[in-house]
VEXVEX-973724 format. One record per residue: residue number from 1; chain; x, y, z of N, C-alpha, C in turn. Coordinates in Angstrom, 2 decimals, always signed. Example, Ala and Ser with C-alpha at 12.3 -4.5 7.8 and 13.67 -1.06 7.14 Angstrom:
[atom 1; 'A'; [+13.19; -5.69; +7.80]; [+12.30; -4.50; +7.80]; [+13.20; -3.30; +7.80]] [atom 2; 'A'; [+12.85; -2.25; +7.08]; [+13.67; -1.06; +7.14]; [+12.90; +0.03; +7.87]] 
END
This chain:
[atom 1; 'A'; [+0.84; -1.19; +0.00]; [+0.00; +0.00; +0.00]; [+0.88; +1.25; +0.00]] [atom 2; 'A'; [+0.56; +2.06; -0.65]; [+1.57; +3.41; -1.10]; [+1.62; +4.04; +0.64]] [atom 3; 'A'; [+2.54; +4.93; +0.57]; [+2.25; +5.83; +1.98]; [+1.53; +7.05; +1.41]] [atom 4; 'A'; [+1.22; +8.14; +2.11]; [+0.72; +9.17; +1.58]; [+1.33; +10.56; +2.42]] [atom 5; 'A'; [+2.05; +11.10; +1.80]; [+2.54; +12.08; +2.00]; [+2.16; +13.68; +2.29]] [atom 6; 'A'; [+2.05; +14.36; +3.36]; [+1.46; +15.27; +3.30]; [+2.19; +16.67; +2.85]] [atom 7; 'A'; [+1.24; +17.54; +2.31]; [+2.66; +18.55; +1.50]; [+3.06; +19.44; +2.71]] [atom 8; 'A'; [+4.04; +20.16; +2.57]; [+4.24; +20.93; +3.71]; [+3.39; +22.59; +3.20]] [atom 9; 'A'; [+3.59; +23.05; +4.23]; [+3.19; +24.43; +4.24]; [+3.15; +25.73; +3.02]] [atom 10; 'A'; [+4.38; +25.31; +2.62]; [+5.03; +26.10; +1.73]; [+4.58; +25.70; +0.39]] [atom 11; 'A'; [+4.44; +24.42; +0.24]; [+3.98; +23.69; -0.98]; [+2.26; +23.82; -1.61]] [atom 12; 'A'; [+1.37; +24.08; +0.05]; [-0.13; +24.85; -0.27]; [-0.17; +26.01; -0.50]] [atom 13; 'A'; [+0.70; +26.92; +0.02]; [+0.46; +28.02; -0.11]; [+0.95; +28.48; -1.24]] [atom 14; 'A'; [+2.10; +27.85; -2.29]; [+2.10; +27.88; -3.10]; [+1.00; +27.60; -4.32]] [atom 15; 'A'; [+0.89; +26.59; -3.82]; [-0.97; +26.20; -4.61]; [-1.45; +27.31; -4.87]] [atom 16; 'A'; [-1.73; +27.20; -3.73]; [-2.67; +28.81; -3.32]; [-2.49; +29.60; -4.56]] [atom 17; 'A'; [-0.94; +29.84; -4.44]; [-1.23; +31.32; -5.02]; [-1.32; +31.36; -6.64]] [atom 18; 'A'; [-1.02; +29.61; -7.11]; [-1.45; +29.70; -8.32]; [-2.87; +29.19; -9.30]] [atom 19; 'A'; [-4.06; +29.03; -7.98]; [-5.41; +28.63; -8.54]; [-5.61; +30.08; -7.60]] [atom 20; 'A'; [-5.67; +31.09; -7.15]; [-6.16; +32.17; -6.64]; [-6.04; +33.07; -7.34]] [atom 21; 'A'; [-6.27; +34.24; -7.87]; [-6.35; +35.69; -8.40]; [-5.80; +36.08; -7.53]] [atom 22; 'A'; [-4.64; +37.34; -7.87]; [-4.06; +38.13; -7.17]; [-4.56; +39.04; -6.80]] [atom 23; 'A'; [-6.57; +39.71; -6.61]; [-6.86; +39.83; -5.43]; [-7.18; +39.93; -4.19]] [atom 24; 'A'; [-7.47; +37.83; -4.90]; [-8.29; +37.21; -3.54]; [-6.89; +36.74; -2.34]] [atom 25; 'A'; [-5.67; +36.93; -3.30]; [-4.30; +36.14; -2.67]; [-3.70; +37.72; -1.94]] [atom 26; 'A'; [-3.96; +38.93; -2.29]; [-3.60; +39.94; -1.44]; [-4.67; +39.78; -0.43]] [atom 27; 'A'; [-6.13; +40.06; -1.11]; [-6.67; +39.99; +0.42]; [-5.95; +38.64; +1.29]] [atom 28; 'A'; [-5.77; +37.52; +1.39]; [-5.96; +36.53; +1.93]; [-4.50; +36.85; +3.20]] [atom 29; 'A'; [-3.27; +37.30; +2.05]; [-2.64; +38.09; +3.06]; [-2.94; +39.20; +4.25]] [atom 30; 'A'; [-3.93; +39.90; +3.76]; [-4.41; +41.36; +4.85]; [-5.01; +40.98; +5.44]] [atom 31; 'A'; [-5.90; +40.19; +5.47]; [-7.47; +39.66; +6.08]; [-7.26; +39.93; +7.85]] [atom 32; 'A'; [-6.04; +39.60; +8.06]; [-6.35; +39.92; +9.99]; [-6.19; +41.42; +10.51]] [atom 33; 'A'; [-6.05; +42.07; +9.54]; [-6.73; +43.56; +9.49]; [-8.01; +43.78; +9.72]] [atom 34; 'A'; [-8.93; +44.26; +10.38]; [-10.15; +44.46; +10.72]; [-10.58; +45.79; +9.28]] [atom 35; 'A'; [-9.65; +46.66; +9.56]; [-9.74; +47.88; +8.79]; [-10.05; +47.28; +7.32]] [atom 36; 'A'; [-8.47; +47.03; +7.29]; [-8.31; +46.21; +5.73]; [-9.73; +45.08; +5.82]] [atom 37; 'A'; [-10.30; +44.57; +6.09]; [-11.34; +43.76; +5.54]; [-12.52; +44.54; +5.39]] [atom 38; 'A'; [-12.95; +45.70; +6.31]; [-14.07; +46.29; +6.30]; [-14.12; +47.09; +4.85]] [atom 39; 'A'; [-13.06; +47.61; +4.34]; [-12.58; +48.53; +3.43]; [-12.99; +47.39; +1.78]] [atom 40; 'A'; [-12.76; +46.02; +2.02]; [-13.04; +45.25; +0.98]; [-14.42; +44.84; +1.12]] [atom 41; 'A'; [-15.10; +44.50; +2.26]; [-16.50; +44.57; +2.23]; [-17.41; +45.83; +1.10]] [atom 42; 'A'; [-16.62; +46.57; +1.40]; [-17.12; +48.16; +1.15]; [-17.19; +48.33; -0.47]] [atom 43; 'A'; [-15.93; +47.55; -1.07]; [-15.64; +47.52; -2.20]; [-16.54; +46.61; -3.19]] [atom 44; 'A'; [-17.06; +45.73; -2.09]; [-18.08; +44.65; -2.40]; [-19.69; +45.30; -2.80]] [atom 45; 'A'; [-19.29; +47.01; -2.99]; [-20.75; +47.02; -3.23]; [-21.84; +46.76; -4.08]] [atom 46; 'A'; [-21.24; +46.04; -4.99]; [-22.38; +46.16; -6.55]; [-23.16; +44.70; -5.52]] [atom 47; 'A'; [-22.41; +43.64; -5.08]; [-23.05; +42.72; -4.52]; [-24.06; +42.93; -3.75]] [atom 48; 'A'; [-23.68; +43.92; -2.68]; [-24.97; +44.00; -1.72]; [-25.98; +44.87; -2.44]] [atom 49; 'A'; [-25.47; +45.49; -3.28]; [-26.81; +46.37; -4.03]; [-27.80; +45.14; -4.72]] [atom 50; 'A'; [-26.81; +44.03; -5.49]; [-28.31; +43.10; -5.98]; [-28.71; +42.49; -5.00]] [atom 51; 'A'; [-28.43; +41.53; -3.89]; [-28.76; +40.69; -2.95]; [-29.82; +41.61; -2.54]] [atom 52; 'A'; [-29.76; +43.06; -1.49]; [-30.65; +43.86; -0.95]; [-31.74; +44.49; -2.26]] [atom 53; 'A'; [-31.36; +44.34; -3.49]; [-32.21; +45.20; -4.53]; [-33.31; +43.94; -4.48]] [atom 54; 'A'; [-32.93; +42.70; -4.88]; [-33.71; +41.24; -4.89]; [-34.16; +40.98; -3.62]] [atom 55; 'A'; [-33.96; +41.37; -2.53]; [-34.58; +41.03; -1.49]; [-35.70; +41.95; -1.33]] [atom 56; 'A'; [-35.64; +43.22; -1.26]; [-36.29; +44.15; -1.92]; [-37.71; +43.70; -2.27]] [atom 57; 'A'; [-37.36; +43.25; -3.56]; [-38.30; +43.18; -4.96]; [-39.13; +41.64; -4.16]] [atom 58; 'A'; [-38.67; +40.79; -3.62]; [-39.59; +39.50; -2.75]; [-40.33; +40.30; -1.54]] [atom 59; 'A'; [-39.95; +40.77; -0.70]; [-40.55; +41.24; -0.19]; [-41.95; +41.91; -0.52]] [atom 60; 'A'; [-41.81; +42.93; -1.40]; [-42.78; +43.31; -1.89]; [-43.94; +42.47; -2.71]] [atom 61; 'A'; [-43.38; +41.32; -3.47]; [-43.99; +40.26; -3.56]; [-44.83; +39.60; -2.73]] [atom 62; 'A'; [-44.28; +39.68; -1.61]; [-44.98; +38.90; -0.62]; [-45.39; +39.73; +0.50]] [atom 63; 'A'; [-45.84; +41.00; +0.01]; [-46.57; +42.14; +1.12]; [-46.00; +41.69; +2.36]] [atom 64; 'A'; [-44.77; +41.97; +2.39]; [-44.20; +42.09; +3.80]; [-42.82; +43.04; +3.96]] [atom 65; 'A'; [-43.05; +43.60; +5.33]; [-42.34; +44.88; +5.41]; [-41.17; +44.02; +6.21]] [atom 66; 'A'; [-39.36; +44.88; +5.94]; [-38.42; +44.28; +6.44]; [-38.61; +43.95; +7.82]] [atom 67; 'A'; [-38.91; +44.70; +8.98]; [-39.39; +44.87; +10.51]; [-40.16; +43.66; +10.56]] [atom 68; 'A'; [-41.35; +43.04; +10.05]; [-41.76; +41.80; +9.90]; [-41.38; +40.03; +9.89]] [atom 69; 'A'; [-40.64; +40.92; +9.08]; [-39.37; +39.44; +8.47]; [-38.84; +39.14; +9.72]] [atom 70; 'A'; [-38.28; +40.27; +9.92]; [-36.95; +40.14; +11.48]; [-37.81; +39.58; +12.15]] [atom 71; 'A'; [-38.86; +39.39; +12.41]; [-39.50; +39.32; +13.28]; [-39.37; +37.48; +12.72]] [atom 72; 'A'; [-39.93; +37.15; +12.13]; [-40.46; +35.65; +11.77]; [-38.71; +34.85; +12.12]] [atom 73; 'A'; [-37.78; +35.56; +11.68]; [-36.75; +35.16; +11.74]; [-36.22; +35.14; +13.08]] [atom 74; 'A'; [-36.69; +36.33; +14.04]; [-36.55; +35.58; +15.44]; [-37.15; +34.43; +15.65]] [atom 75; 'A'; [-38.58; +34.55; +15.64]; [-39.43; +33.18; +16.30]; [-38.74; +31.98; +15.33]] [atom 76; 'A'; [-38.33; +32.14; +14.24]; [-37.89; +30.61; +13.37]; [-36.39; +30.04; +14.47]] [atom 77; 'A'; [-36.04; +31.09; +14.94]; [-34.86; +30.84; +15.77]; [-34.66; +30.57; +16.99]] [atom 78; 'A'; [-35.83; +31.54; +17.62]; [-36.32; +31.41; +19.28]; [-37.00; +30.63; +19.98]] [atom 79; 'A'; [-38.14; +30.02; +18.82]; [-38.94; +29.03; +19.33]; [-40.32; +29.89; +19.54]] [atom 80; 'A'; [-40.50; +29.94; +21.02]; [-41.63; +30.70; +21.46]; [-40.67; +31.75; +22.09]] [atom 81; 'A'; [-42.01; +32.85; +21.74]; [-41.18; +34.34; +22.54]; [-42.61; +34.86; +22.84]] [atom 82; 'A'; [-42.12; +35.82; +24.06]; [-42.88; +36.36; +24.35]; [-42.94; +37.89; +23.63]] [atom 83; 'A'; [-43.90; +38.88; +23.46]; [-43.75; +40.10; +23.05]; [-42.98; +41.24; +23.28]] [atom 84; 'A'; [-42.10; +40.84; +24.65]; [-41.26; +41.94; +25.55]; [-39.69; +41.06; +24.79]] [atom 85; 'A'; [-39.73; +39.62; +24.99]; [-38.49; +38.58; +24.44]; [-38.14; +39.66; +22.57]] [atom 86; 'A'; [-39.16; +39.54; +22.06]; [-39.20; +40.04; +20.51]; [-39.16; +41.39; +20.69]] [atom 87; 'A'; [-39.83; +42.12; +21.29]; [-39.39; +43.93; +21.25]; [-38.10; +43.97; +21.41]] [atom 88; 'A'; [-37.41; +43.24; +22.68]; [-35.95; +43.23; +23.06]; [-35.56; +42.89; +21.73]] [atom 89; 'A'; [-35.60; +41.36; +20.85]; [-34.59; +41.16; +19.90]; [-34.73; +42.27; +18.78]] [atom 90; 'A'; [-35.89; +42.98; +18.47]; [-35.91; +44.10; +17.38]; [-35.26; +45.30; +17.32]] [atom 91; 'A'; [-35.18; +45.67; +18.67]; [-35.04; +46.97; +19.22]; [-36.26; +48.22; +19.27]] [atom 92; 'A'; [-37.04; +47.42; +19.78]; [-38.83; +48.09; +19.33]; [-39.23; +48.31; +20.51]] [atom 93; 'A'; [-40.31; +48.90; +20.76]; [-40.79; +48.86; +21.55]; [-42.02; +47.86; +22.22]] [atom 94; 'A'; [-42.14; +47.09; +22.92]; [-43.42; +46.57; +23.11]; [-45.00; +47.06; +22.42]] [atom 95; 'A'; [-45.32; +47.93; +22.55]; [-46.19; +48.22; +21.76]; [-46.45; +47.94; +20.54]] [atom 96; 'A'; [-45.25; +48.59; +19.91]; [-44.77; +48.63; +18.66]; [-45.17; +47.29; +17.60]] [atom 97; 'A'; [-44.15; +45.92; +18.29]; [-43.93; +45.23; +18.45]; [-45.52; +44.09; +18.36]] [atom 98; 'A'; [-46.42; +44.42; +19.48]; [-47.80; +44.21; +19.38]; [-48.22; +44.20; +18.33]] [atom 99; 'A'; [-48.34; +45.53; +17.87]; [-49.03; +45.91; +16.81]; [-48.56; +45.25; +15.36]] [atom 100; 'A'; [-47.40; +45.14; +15.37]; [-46.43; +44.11; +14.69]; [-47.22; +42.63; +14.37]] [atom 101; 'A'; [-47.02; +42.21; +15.58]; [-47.44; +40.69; +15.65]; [-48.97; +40.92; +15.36]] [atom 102; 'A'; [-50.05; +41.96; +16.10]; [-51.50; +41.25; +15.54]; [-51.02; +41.19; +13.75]] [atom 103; 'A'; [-50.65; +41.90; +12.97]; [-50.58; +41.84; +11.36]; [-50.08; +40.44; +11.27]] [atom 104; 'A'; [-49.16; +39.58; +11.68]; [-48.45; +38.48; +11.20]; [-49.71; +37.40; +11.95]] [atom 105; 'A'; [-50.54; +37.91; +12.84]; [-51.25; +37.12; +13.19]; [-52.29; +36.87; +12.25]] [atom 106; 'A'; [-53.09; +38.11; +11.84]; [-53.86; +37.99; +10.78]; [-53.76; +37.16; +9.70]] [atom 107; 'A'; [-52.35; +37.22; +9.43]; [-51.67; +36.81; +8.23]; [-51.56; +35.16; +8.47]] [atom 108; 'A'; [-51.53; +34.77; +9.54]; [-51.43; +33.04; +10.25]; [-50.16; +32.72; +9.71]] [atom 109; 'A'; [-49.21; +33.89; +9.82]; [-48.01; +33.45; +10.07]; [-47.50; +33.54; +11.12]] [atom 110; 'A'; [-47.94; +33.47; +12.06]; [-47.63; +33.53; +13.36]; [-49.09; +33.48; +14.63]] [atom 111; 'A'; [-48.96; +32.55; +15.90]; [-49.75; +32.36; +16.66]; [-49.57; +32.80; +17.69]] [atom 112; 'A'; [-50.43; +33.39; +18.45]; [-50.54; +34.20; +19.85]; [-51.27; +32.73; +21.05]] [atom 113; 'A'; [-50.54; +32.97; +21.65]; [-51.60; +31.71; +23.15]; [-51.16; +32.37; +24.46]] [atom 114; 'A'; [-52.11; +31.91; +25.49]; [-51.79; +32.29; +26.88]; [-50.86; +31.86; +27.25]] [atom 115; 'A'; [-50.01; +32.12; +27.83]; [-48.87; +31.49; +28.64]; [-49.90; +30.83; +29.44]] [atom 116; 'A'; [-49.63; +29.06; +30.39]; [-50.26; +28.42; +30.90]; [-49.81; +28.80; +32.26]] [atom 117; 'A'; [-48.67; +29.50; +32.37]; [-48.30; +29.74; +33.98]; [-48.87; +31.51; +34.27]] [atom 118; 'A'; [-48.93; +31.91; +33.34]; [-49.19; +33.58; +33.65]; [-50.03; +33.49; +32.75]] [atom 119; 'A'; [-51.87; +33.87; +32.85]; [-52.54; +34.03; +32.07]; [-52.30; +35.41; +31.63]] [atom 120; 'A'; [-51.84; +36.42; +31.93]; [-51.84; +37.57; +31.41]; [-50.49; +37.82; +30.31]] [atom 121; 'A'; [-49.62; +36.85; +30.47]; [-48.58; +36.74; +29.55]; [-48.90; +36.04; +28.04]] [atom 122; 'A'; [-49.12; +36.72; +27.31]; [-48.94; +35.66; +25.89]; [-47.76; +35.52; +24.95]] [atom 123; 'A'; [-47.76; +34.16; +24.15]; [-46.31; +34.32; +24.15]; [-46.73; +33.89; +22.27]] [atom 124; 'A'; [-45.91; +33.72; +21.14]; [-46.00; +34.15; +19.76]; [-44.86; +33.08; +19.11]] [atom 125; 'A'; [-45.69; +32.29; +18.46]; [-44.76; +30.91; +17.51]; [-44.75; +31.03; +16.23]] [atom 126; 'A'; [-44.44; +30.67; +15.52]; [-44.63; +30.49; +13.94]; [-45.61; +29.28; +13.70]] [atom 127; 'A'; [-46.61; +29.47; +12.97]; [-47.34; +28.82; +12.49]; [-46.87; +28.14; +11.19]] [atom 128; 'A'; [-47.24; +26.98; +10.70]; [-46.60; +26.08; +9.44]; [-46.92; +26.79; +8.63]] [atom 129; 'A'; [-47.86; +27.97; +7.97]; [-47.87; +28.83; +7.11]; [-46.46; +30.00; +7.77]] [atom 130; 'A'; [-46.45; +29.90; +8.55]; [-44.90; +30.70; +8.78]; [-43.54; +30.07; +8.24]] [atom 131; 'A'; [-43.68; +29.36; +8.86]; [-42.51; +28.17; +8.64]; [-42.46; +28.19; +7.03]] [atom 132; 'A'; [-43.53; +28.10; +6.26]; [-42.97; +27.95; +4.92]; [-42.48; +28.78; +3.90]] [atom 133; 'A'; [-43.62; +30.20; +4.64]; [-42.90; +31.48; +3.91]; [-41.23; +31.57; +4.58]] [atom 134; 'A'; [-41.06; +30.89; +5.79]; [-39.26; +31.70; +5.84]; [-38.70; +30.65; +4.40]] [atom 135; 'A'; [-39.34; +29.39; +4.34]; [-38.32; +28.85; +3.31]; [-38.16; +28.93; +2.39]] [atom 136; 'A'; [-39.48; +29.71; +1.68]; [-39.69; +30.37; +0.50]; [-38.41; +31.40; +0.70]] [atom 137; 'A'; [-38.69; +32.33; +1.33]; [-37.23; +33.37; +1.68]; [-36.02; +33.06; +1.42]] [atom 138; 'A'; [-35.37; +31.83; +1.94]; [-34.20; +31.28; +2.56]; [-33.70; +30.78; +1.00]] [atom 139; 'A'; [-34.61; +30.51; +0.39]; [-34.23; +29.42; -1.06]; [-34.13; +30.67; -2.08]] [atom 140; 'A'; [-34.86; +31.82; -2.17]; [-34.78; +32.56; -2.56]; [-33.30; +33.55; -2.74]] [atom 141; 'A'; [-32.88; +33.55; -1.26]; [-31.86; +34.18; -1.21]; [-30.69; +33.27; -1.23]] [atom 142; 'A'; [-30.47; +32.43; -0.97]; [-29.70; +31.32; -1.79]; [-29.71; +31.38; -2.72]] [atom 143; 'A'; [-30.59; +30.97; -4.06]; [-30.38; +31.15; -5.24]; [-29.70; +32.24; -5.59]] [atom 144; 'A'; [-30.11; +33.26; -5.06]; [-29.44; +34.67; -5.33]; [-27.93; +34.90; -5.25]] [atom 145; 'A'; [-27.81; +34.62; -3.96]; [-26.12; +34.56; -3.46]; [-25.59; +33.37; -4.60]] [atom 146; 'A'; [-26.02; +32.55; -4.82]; [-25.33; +31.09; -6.10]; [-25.10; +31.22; -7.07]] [atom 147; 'A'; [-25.93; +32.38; -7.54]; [-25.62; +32.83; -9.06]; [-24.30; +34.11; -9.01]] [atom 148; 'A'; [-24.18; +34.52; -7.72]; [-23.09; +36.04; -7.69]; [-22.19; +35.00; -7.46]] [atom 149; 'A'; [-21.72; +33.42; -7.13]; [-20.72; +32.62; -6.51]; [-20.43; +31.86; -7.84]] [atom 150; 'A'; [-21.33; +31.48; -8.73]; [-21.09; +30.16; -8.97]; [-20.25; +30.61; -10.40]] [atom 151; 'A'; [-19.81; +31.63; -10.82]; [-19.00; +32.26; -12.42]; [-17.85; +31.95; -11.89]] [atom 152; 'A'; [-17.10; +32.34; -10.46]; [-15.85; +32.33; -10.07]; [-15.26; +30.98; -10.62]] [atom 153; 'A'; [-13.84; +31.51; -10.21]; [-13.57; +29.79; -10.40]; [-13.21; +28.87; -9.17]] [atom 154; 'A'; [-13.09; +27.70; -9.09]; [-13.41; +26.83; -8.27]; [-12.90; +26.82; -6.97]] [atom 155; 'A'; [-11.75; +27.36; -6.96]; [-10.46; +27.61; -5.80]; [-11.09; +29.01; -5.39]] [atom 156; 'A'; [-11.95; +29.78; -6.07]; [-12.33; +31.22; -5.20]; [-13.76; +30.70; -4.64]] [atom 157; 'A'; [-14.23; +29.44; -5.05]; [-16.05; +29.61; -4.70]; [-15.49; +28.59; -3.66]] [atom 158; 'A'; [-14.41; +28.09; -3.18]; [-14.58; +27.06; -2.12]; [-13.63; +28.11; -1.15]] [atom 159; 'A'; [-12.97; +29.08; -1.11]; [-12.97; +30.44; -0.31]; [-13.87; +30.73; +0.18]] [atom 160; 'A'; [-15.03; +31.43; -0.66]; [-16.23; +31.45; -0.29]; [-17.06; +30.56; +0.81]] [atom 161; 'A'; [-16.61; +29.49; +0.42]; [-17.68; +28.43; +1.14]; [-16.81; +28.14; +2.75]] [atom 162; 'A'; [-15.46; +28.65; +2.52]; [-14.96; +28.62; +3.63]; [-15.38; +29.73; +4.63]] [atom 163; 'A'; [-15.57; +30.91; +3.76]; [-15.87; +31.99; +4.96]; [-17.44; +31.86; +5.28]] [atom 164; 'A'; [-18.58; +31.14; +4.74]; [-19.86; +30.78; +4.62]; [-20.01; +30.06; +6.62]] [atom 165; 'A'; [-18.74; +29.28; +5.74]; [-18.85; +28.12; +6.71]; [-18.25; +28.81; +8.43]] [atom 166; 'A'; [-17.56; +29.58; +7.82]; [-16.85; +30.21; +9.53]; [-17.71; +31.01; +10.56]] [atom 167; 'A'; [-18.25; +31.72; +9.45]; [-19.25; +32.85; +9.72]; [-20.54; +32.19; +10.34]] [atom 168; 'A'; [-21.30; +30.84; +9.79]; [-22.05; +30.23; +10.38]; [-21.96; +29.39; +11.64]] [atom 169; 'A'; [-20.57; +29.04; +11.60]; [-20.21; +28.16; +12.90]; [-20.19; +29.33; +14.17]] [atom 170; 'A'; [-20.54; +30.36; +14.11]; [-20.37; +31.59; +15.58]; [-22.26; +31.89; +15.50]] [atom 171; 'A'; [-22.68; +32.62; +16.42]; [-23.71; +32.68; +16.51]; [-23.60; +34.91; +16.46]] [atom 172; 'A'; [-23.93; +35.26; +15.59]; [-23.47; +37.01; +15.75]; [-24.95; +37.80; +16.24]] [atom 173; 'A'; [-24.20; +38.95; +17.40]; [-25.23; +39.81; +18.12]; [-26.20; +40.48; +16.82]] [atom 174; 'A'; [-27.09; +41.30; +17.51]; [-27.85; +42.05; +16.57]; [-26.98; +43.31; +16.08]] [atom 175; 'A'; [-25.94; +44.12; +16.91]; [-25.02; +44.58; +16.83]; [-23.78; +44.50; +15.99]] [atom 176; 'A'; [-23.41; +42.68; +15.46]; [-22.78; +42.74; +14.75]; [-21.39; +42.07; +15.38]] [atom 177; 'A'; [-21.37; +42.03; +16.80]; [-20.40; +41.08; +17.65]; [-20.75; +39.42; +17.52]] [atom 178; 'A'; [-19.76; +38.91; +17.65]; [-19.63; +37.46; +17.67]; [-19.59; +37.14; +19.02]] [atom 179; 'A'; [-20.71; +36.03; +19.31]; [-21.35; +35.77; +20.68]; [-21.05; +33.88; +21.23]] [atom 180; 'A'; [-20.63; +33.73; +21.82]; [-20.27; +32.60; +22.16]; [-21.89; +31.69; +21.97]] [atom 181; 'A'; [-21.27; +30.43; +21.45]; [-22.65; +29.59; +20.65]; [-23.07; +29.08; +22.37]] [atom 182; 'A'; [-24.59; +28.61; +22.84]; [-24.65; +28.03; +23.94]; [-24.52; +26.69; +24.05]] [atom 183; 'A'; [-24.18; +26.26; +24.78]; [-24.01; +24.49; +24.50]; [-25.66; +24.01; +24.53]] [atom 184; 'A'; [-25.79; +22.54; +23.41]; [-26.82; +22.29; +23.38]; [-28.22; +21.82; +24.19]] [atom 185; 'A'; [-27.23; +21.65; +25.72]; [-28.24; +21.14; +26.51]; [-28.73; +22.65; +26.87]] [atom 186; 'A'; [-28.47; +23.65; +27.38]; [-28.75; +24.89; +27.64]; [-29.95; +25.57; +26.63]] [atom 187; 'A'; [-29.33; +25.28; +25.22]; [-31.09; +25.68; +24.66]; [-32.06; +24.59; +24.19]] [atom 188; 'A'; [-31.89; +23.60; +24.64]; [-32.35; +22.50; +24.56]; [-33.41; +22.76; +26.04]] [atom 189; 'A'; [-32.61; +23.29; +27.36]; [-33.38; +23.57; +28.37]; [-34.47; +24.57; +28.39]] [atom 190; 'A'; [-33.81; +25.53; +27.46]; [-34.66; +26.86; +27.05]; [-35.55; +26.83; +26.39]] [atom 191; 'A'; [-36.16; +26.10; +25.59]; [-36.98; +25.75; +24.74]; [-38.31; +25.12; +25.35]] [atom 192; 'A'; [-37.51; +24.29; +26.23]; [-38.74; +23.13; +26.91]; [-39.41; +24.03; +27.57]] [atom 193; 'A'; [-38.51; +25.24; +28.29]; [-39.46; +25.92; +29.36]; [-40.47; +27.08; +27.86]] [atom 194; 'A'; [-40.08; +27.03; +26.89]; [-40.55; +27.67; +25.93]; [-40.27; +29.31; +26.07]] [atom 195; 'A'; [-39.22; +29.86; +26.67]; [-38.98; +31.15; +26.61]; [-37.74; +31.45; +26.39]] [atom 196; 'A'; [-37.13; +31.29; +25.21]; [-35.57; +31.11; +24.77]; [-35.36; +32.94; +23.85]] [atom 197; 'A'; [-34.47; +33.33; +24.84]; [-33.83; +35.03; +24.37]; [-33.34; +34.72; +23.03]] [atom 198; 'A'; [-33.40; +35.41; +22.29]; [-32.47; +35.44; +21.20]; [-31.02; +36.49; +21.16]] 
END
């Protein structure tokens, strides 16, 4: 049986630099620059103009305002929340927030019930007509992002899929900080009691 040899350091990064473009191989050098990366985000704008122009244009498709969405996209994440749990994750006000949810209620994308321990508490789930519009969303914007990925060539779209992949393995604030993930028995606990923060 052959042995198998692993290359050294010098020998990938050489790789590297000859299936990479010499912008993605400068950035790849700068990247632990905070500055330097924000500055190439920035440069990235024709991208976020279609992704947000196409997100845009669904939305309106589907008579729903951005403040809404956020909203379904907490509960797809939170489980059950209460209306004070969701004002907190929006940055809304309770009221606000209310008035919010009766529309998604109407809509039976989302369900209102008594809390069984506090009748005066009600708390707000996604209904399976919820659940399907996020996936309508989710596939939507996938497709979207696949077609701005998939021209590159192969050594830049598995870059991509590397920073996809990094970026998803952290759990990020509403702020934009990277938040330590909770271990699974912890929202596994949070759930059962049905009042999990986002």
């Amino acid at each position: 049986m052959p042995s198998l040899s692993v290359p050294s350091r010098t020998a990938v990064e050489s790789a590297a630099r000859e299936l990479l473009s010499a912008p993605v191989e400068a950035a790849r050098l700068r990247i632990q620059n905070p500055r330097e990366l924000s500055d190439r985000i920035a440069m990235g704008r024709a991208i976020w103009r279609d992704l947000v122009i196409g997100f845009a244009a669904q939305l309106g498709e589907l008579n729903l305002g951005f403040t809404q969405l956020a909203a379904l996209y907490a509960l797809a994440e939170g489980g059950t929340m209460t209306i004070a749990d969701l004002a907190d994750t929006l940055g809304r006000s309770p009221s606000a927030v209310s008035r919010l949810a009766d529309g998604l209620v109407q809509r039976q994308l989302v369900e209102r019930t008594q809390d069984s321990e506090d009748r005066r508490q009600r708390t707000l789930r996604l209904t399976g007509r919820g659940l399907a519009l996020m996936g309508l969303v989710d596939r939507a914007r996938a497709q979207e992002f696949l077609a701005i990925v998939r021209p590159l060539p192969a050594a830049e779209r598995a870059v991509v899929a590397m920073g996809v992949a990094a970026l998803a393995t952290h759990s990020i604030s509403r702020r934009g900080h990277l938040i330590k993930q909770r271990p699974p028995s912890v929202v596994a606990t949070g759930r059962e009691k049905g009042r999990v923060r986002a």
